[in-house]
C-alpha positions as CSV (number, residue, x, y, z in Angstrom):
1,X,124.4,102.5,78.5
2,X,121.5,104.8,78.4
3,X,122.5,108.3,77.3
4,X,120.8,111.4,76.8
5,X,123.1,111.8,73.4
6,X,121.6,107.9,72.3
7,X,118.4,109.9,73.1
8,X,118.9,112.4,71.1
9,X,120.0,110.4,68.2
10,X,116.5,109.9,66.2
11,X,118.1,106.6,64.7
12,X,118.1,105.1,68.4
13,X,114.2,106.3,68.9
14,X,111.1,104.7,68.0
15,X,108.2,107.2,68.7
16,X,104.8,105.8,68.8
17,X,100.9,106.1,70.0
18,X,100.4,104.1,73.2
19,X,97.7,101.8,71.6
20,X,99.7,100.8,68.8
21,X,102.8,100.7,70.5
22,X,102.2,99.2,74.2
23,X,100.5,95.9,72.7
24,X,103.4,95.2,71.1
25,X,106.2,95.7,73.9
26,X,103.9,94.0,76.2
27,X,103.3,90.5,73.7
28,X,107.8,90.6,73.2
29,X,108.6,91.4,76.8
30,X,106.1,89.0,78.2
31,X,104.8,92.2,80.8
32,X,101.6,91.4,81.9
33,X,99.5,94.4,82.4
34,X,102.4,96.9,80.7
35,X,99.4,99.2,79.6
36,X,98.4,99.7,83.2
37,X,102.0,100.1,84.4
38,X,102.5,102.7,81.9
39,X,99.9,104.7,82.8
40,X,100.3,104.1,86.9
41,X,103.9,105.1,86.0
42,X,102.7,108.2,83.7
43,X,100.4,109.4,86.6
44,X,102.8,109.2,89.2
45,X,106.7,109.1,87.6
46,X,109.9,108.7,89.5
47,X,113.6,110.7,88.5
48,X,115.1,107.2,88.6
49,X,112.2,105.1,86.2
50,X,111.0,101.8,87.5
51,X,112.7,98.7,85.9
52,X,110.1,96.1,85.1
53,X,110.8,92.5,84.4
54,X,109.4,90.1,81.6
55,X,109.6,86.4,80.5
56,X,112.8,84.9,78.7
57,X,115.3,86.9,81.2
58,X,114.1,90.3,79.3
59,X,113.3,93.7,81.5
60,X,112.6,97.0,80.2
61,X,113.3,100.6,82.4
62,X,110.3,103.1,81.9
63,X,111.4,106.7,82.4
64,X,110.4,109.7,81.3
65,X,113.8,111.4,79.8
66,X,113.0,115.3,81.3
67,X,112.8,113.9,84.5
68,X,115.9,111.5,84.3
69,X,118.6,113.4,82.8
70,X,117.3,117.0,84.2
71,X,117.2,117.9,80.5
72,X,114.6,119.4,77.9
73,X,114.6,116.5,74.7
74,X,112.2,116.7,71.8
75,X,109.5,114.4,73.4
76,X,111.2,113.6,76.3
77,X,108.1,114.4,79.1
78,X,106.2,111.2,78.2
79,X,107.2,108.0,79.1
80,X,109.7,105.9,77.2
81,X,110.5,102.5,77.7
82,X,114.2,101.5,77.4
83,X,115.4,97.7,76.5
84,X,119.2,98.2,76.3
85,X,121.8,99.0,74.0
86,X,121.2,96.6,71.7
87,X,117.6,97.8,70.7
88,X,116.1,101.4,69.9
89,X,114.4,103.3,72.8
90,X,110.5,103.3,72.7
91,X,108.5,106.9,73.1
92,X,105.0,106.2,74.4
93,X,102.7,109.2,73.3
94,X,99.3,109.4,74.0
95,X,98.5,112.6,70.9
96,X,98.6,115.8,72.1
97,X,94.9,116.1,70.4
98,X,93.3,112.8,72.4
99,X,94.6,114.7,75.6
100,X,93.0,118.1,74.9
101,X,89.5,116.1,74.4
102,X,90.5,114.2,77.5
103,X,91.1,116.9,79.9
C-alpha cells in the first residue's frame, strides 16, 4: 500500500535522473513511450496520478508525492513512479541545474 511513511523511508526510494532512469522502467514495464508520459504527466499532473499499464500484467502509478498526500517530502514535487509494495518507489528528477539552463 502506498504510504507517505514508505515514502519517507529512503530504503523504499530509488532517486534518479530521467535519462538514466526512464529507459530503464520503460524496457521492464514494457510502457511504450514512458518518457513522453512522464513528461505529459510532469507538465500537466493530477492529485490522484495516472496508472499506466505495461506488458506481462505489470502497471506502474505516476504521481508526484506533494500533490498526492497534501504533504511537503524531500523530493516529493517531481514525478515518481510507483510499482507496488514489493519493489522500491522510483523518483524521476530532471537536475535542478539542467532546469535553470532550460528555463
Amino acid at each position: 500500500m502506498l504510504t507517505l511513511n514508505r515514502l519517507k523511508n529512503e530504503d523504499n526510494v530509488v532517486y534518479g535522473k530521467d535519462e538514466e532512469l526512464i529507459p530503464i522502467l520503460s524496457k521492464e514495464l514494457m510502457i511504450p513511450d514512458l518518457a513522453g508520459k512522464i513528461k505529459r504527466f510532469r507538465e500537466n499532473p493530477v492529485k490522484e496520478g495516472i496508472t499506466l499499464r505495461g506488458g506481462k500484467r505489470s502497471s506502474a502509478l505516476i504521481f508526484i508525492p506533494d500533490l498526492y498526500f497534501d504533504a511537503d517530502i524531500v523530493m516529493g514535487g517531481n514525478v515518481w513512479v510507483y510499482l507496488g509494495d514489493m519493489m522500491p518507489a522510483y523518483c524521476v528528477f530532471v537536475p535542478w541545474e539542467e532546469n535553470a539552463q532550460n528555463g
